[in-house]
Wavefront OBJ file of the C-alpha trace (Angstrom):
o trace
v 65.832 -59.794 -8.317
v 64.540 -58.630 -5.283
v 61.298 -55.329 -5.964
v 62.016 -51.955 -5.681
v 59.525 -49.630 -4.190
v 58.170 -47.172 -6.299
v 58.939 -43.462 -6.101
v 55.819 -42.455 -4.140
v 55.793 -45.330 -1.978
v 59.529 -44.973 -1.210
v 58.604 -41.756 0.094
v 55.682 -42.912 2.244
v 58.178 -45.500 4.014
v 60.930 -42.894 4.294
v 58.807 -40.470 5.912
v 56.834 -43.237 8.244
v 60.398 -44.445 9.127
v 61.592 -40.596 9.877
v 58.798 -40.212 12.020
v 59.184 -43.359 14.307
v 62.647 -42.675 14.946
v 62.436 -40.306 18.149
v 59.688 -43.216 19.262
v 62.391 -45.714 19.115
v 65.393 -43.577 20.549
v 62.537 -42.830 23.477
v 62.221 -46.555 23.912
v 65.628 -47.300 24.108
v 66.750 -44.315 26.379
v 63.912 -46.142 28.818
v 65.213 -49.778 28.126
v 69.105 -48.372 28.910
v 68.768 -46.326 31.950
v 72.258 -46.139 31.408
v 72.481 -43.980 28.383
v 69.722 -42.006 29.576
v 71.997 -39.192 31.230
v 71.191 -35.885 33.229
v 71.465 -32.708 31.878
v 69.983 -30.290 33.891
v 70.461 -26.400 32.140
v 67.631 -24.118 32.632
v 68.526 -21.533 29.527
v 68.296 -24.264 27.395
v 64.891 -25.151 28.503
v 63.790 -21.324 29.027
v 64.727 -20.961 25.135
v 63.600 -24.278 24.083
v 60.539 -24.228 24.855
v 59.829 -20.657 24.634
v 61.179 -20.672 20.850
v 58.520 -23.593 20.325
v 55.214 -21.652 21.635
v 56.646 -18.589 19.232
v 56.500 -20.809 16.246
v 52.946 -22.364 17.438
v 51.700 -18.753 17.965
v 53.242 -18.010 14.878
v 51.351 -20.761 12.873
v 47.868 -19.918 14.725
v 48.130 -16.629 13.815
v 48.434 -17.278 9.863
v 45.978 -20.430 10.156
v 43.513 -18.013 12.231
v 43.758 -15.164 9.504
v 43.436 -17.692 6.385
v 40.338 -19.343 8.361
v 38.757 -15.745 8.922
v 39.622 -14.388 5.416
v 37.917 -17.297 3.720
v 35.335 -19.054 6.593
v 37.250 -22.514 6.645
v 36.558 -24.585 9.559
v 39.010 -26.713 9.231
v 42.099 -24.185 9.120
v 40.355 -22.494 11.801
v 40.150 -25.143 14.182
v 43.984 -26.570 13.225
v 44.693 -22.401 13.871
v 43.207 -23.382 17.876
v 45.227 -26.411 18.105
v 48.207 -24.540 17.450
v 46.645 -21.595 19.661
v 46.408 -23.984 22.759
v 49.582 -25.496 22.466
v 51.711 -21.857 22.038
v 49.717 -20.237 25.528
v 50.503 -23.217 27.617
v 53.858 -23.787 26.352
v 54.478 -20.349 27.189
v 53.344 -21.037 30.788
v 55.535 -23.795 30.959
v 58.613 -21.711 29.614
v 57.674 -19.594 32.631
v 58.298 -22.355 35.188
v 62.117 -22.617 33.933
v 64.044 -21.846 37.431
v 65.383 -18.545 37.273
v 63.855 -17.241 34.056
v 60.709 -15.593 35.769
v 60.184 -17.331 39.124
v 62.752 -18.137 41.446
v 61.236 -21.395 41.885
v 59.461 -24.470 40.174
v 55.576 -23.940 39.426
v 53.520 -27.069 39.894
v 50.388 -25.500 37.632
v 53.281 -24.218 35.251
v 55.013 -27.544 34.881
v 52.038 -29.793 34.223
v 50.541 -26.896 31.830
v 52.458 -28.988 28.973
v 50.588 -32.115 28.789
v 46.719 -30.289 29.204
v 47.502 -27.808 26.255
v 48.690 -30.352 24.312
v 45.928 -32.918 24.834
v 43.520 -29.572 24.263
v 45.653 -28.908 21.413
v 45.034 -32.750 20.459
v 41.179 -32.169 20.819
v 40.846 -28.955 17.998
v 43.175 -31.154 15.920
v 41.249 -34.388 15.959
v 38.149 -31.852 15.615
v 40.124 -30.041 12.200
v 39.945 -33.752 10.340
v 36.866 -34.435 11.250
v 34.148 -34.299 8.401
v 33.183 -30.165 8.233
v 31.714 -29.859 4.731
v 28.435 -27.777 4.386
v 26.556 -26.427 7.433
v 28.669 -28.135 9.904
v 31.908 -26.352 8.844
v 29.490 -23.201 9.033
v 28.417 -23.252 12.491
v 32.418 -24.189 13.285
v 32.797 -20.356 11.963
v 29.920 -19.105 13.680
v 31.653 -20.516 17.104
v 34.879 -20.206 16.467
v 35.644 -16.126 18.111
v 33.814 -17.434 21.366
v 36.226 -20.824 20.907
v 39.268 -18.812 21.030
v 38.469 -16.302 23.821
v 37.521 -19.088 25.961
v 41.098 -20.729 25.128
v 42.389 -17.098 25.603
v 40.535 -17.291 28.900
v 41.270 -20.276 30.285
v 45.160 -19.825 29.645
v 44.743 -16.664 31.676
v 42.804 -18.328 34.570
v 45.539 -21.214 34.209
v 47.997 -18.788 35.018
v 46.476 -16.460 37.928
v 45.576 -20.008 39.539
v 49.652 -20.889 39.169
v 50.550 -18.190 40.780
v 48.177 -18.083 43.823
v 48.888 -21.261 44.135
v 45.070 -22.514 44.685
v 44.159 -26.092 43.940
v 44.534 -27.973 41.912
v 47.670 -26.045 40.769
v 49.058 -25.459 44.523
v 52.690 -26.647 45.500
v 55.749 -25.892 44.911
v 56.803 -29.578 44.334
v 55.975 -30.398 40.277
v 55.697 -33.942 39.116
v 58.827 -35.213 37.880
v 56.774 -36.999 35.202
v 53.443 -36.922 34.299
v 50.971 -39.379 36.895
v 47.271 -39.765 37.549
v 45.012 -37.585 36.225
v 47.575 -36.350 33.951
v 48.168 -39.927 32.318
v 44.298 -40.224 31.417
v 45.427 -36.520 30.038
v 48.245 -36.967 27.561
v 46.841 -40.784 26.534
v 43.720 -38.824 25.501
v 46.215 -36.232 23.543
v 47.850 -39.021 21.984
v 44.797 -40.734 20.672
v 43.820 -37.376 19.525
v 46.971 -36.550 17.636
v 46.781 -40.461 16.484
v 43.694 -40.055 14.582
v 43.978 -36.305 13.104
v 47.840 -37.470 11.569
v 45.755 -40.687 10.177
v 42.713 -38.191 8.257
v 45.373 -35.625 7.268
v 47.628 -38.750 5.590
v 44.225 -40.013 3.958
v 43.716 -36.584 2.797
v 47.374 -36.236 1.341
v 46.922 -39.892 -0.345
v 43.802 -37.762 -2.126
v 45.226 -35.046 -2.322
v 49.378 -34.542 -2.353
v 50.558 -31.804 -0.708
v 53.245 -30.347 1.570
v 51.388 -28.666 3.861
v 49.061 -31.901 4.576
v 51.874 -33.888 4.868
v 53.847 -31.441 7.264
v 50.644 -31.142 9.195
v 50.355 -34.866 9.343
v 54.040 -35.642 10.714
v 53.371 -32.469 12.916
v 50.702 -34.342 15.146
v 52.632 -37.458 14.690
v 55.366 -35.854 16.570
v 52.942 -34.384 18.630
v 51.660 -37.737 19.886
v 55.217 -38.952 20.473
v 55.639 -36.003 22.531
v 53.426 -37.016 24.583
v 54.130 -40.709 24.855
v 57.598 -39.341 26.519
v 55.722 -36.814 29.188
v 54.597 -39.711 30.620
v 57.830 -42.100 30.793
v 60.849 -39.623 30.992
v 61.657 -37.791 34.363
v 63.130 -34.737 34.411
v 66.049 -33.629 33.293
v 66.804 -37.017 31.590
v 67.676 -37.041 27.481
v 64.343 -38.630 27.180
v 62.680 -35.626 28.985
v 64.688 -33.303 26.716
v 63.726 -35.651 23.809
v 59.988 -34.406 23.943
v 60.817 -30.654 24.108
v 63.176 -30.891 20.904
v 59.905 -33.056 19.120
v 57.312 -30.397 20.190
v 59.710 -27.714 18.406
v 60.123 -30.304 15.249
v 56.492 -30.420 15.142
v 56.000 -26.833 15.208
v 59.060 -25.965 12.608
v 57.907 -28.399 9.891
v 54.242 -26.714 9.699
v 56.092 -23.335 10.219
v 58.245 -24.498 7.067
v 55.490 -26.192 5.177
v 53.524 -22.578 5.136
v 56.779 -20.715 3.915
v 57.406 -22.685 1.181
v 53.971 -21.813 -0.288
v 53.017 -19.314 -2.111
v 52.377 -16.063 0.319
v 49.216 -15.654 -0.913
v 46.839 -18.385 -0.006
v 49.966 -20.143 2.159
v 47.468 -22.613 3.857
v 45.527 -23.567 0.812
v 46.367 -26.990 0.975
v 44.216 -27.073 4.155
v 40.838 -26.071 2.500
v 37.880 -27.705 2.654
v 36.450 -28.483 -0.590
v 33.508 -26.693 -0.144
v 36.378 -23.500 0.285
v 38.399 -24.825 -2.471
v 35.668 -25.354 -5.007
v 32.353 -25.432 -3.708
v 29.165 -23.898 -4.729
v 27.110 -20.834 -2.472
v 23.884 -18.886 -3.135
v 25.577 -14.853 -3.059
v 25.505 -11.225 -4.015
v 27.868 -9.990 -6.004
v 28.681 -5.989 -6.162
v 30.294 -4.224 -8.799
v 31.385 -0.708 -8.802
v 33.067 1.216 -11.621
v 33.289 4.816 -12.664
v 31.628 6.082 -15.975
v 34.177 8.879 -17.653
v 37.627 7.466 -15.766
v 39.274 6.742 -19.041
v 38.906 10.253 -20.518
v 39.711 11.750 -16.309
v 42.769 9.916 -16.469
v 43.723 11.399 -20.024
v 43.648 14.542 -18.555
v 45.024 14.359 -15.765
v 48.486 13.535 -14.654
v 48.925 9.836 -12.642
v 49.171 11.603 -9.138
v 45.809 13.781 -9.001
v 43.836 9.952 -10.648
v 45.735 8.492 -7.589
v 44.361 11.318 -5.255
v 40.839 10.960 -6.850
v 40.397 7.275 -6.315
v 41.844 6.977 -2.714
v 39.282 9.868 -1.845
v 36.696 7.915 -2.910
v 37.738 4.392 -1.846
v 38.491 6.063 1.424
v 33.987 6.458 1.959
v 33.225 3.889 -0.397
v 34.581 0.569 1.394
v 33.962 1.619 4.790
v 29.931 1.418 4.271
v 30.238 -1.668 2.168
v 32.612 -3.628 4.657
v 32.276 -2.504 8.061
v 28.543 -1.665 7.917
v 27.101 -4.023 5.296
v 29.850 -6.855 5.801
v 31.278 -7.526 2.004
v 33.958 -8.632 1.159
v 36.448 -6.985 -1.183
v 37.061 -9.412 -3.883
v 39.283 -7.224 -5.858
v 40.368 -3.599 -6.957
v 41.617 -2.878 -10.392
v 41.794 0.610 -11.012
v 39.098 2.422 -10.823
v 36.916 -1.314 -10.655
v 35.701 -2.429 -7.544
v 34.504 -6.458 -6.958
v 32.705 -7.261 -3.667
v 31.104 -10.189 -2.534
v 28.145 -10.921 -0.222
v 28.107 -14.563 1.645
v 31.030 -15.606 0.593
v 31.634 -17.535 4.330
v 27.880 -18.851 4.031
v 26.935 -17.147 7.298
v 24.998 -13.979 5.769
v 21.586 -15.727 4.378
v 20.610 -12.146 3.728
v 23.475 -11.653 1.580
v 20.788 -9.349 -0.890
v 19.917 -6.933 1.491
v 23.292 -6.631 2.789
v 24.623 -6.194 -0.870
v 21.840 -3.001 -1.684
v 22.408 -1.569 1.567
v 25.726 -1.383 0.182
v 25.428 -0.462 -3.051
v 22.910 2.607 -1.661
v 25.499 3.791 0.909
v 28.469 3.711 -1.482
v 26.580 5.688 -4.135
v 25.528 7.948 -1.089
v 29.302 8.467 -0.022
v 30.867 8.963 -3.326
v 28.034 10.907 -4.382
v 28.952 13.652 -1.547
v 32.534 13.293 -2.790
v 31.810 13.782 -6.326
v 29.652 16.855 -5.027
v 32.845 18.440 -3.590
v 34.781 17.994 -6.925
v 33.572 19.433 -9.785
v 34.378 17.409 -13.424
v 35.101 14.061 -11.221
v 33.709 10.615 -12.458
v 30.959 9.136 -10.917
v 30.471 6.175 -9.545
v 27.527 2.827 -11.675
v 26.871 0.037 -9.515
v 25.657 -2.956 -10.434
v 24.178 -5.933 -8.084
v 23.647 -9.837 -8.705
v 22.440 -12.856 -6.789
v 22.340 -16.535 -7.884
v 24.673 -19.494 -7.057
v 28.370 -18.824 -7.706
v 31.482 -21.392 -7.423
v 34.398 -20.959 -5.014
v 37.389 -21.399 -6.513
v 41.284 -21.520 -5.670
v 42.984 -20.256 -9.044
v 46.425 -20.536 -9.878
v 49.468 -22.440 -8.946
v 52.671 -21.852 -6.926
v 53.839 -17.968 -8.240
v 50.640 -16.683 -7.569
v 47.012 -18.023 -6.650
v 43.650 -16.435 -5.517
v 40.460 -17.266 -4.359
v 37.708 -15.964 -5.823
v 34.208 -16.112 -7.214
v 33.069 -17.803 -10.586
v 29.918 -17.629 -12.501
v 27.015 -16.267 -14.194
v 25.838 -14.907 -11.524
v 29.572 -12.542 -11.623
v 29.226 -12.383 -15.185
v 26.171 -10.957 -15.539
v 26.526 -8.230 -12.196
v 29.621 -7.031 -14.033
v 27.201 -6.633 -17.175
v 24.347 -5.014 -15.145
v 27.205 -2.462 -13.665
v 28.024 -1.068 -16.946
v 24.373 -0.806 -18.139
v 23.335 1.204 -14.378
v 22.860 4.909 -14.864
v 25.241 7.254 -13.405
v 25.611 7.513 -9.545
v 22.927 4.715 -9.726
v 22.407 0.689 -8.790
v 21.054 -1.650 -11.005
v 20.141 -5.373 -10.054
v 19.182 -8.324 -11.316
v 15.899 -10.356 -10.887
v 17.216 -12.564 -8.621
v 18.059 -9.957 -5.829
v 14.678 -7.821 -6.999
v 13.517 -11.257 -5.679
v 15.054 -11.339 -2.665
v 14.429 -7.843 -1.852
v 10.045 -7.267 -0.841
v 8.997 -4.222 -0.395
v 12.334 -2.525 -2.401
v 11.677 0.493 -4.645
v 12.438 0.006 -8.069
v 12.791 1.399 -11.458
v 12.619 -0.935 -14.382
v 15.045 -0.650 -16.778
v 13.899 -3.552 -19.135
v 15.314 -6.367 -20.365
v 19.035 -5.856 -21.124
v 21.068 -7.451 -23.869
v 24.080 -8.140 -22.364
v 27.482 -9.101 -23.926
v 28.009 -12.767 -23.981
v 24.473 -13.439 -23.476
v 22.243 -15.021 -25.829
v 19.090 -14.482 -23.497
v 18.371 -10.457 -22.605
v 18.374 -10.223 -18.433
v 15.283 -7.889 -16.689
v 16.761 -5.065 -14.946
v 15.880 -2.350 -12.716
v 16.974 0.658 -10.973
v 17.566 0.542 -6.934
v 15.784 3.439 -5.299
v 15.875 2.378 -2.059
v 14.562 -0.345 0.281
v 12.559 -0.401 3.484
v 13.808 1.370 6.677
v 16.428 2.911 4.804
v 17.889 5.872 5.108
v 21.186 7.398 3.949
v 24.198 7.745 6.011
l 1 2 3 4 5 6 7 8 9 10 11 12 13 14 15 16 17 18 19 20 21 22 23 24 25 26 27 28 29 30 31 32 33 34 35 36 37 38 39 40 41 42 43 44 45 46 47 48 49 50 51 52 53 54 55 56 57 58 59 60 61 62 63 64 65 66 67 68 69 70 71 72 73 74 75 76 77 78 79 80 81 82 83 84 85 86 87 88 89 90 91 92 93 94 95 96 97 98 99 100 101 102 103 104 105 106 107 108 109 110 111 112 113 114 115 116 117 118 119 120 121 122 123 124 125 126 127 128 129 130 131 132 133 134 135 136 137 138 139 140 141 142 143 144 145 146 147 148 149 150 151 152 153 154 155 156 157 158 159 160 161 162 163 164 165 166 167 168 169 170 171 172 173 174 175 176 177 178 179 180 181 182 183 184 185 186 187 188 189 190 191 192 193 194 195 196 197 198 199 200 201 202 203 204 205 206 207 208 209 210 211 212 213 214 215 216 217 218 219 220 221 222 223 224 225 226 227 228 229 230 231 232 233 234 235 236 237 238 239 240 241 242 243 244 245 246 247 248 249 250 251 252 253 254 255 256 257 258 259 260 261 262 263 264 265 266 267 268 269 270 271 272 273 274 275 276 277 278 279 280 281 282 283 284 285 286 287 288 289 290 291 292 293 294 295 296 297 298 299 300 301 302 303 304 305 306 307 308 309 310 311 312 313 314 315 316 317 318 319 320 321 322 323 324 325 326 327 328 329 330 331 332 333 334 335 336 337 338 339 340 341 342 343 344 345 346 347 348 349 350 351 352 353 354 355 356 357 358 359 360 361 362 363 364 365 366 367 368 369 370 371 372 373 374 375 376 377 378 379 380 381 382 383 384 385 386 387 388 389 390 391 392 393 394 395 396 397 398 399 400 401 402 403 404 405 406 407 408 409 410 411 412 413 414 415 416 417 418 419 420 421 422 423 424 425 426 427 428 429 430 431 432 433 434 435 436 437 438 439 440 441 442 443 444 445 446 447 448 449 450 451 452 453 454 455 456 457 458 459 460 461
């Protein structure tokens, strides 16, 4: 009896065999120049290729967002592979006879195979190794990364246009040669080894969005192979555009069939999905809102807490740079350093905690009988962590480091902040009030406290 292959490893062959089909239809459309027919209909390639850079842009935009929101590397470089390969596919769309320009565009035409060998480089870059600092200083480059890609796609363009060299003629290539070979090889190798990493990672760690991501640079690569052996206007040349719009529409469908919130999960680093991070954590909460809402009906509680969430989060993310964790009810969660870049995540958190208390304080001021607002602040080393499953999944902060800043909130006097002894620690030269040491619920060891009075150079705004 001849061995079956198991249910997993079926998969892997069916998927492996899926994928190297277009390669062999490409190879035999070049063996048989016969079959290899002309079709030359420029709507079909305006809309072709211009639906492709739409679902590219598409899938940047998420990626970018989910990178930003959470200070992944990894999604954020995979969001500038997509980024590169949507701008200059959009350019090429352009240089479609008759769509824009009454005539072929040589700088148009061969804008294909550079954005997707630069699209090759971010992607071979996104499965690279990017745990700890080096995923860090990824984030810390990645807005100047994207307005130079931004940038150069404009330049691309003007250059086009005016026709100056290298981009001059009106004569494109009917297939990629030269300079443009040593181009979309590089791409391929590119694409090669970020489908291999991503597969290694889905053997790890099984999921669709690695594996769509995977097959997406596979096709990629094989796009590639055919810009340099199909000439225009041939099925094989056609055969490349239709893989670049596969490639896009599988990662397109591998984020919609995740849950909306945290759609590119999958692609977290494990440092994002359940790594460790020295941070501040803010809580906010107002003293009397139980009895408020009591006695008064839903719609003035509603009015009450939008006026002061309207001055409170401002200060605390615009000025001070927190993140809002959560807001239930009248609760608010922040977090300080949650993207590793703020190493002053303590003094960030007060400044905070000082301005929000200022803000609300005016509010409160304005409206007599209103609750007011107890703060409490925390630093120590928390755990990132991806909660949930498909229906519904967060990403959040664990801890006692939380724990015990949601305690110190609830024990901080009206319109005041109260922190722990780590952030005293991290704060010289604050001025403090001590409160003393604190039994706190679900704590078998009492916690020092003190009040927050204010810190150096600061002044309320």
């Amino acid at each position: 009896m001849s061995p079956r292959l198991s249910g997993p490893m079926a998969r892997r062959v069916g998927t492996g065999l899926a994928l190297a089909l277009p390669l062999a239809g490409l190879l035999l459309l070049l063996r048989r120049p016969g079959l290899d027919a002309v079709w030359e209909h420029h709507p079909s390639h305006f809309w072709l290729v211009l639906l492709a850079a739409l679902l590219s842009a598409v899938v940047a935009y998420g990626t970018g967002a989910a990178a930003l929101a959470r200070g992944d590397a990894r999604v954020m470089l995979v969001s500038l592979a997509f980024l590169a390969a949507a701008g200059f596919l959009g350019l090429h769309a352009v240089a479609t006879p008759g769509a824009v320009l009454d005539h072929p565009n040589a700088g148009f035409v061969v804008a294909i195979p550079v954005g997707l060998a630069l699209g090759g480089v971010f992607a071979a870059w996104s499965s690279a190794d990017l745990e700890g600092e080096r995923g860090v200083r990824v984030m810390r480059l990645a807005r100047g990364l994207r307005a130079g890609l931004l940038v150069l796609m404009g330049l691309w363009a003007v250059a086009s246009l005016a026709d100056l060299p290298p981009l001059n003629g009106h004569q494109p290539p009917e297939r990629a040669a030269g300079p443009l070979v040593v181009t979309a090889v590089l791409g391929i190798v590119l694409y090669a080894v970020a489908a291999a990493r991503f597969l290694a990672l889905w053997r790890v760690r099984p999921a669709v969005m690695l594996l769509a991501m995977a097959a997406a640079f596979v096709l990629l690569a094989e796009a590639l192979i055919a810009v340099v052996y199909a000439p225009s206007w041939h099925l094989s040349w056609w055969e490349w555009h239709v893989l670049m719009l596969l490639a896009f529409a599988l990662v397109a469908w591998g984020a919609r069939v995740q849950w909306h919130e945290e759609r590119y999960a999958d692609l977290y680093l494990d440092q994002t999905r359940s790594g460790t991070r020295e941070m501040s954590i803010l809580f906010a909460d107002l003293q009397g809102f139980t009895s408020f809402s009591e006695a008064h009906d839903p719609q003035q509680v509603t009015a009450m807490l939008n006026a002061y969430f309207e001055v409170a989060i401002p200060p605390v993310v615009r000025r001070h740079g927190g993140e809002i964790d959560r807001i239930i009810g009248d609760a608010l969660m922040v977090t300080f350093n949650k993207r590793g870049d703020q190493p002053d995540h303590a003094r960030r958190a007060a400044l905070a905690a000082l301005d929000l208390q200022e803000a609300t304080g005016r509010v409160a001021a304005a409206h007599e009988g209103w609750p007011r607002f107890r703060v409490g602040v925390n630093s120590g080393e928390v755990s990132l962590s991806l909660l949930g499953a498909s229906g519904g999944r967060t990403h959040t902060v664990i801890g006692d480091t939380v724990n015990v800043a949601s305690r110190l909130e609830g024990r901080a006097p009206v319109g005041g902040v109260a922190i722990g002894p780590a952030t005293r620690d991290l704060l010289p030269g604050a001025v403090t009030e001590r409160l003393g040491a604190l039994e706190l619920k679900g704590r078998a060891e009492p916690v020092e406290a003190w009040v927050l009075l204010g810190l150096e150079d600061y002044s309320p705004r």
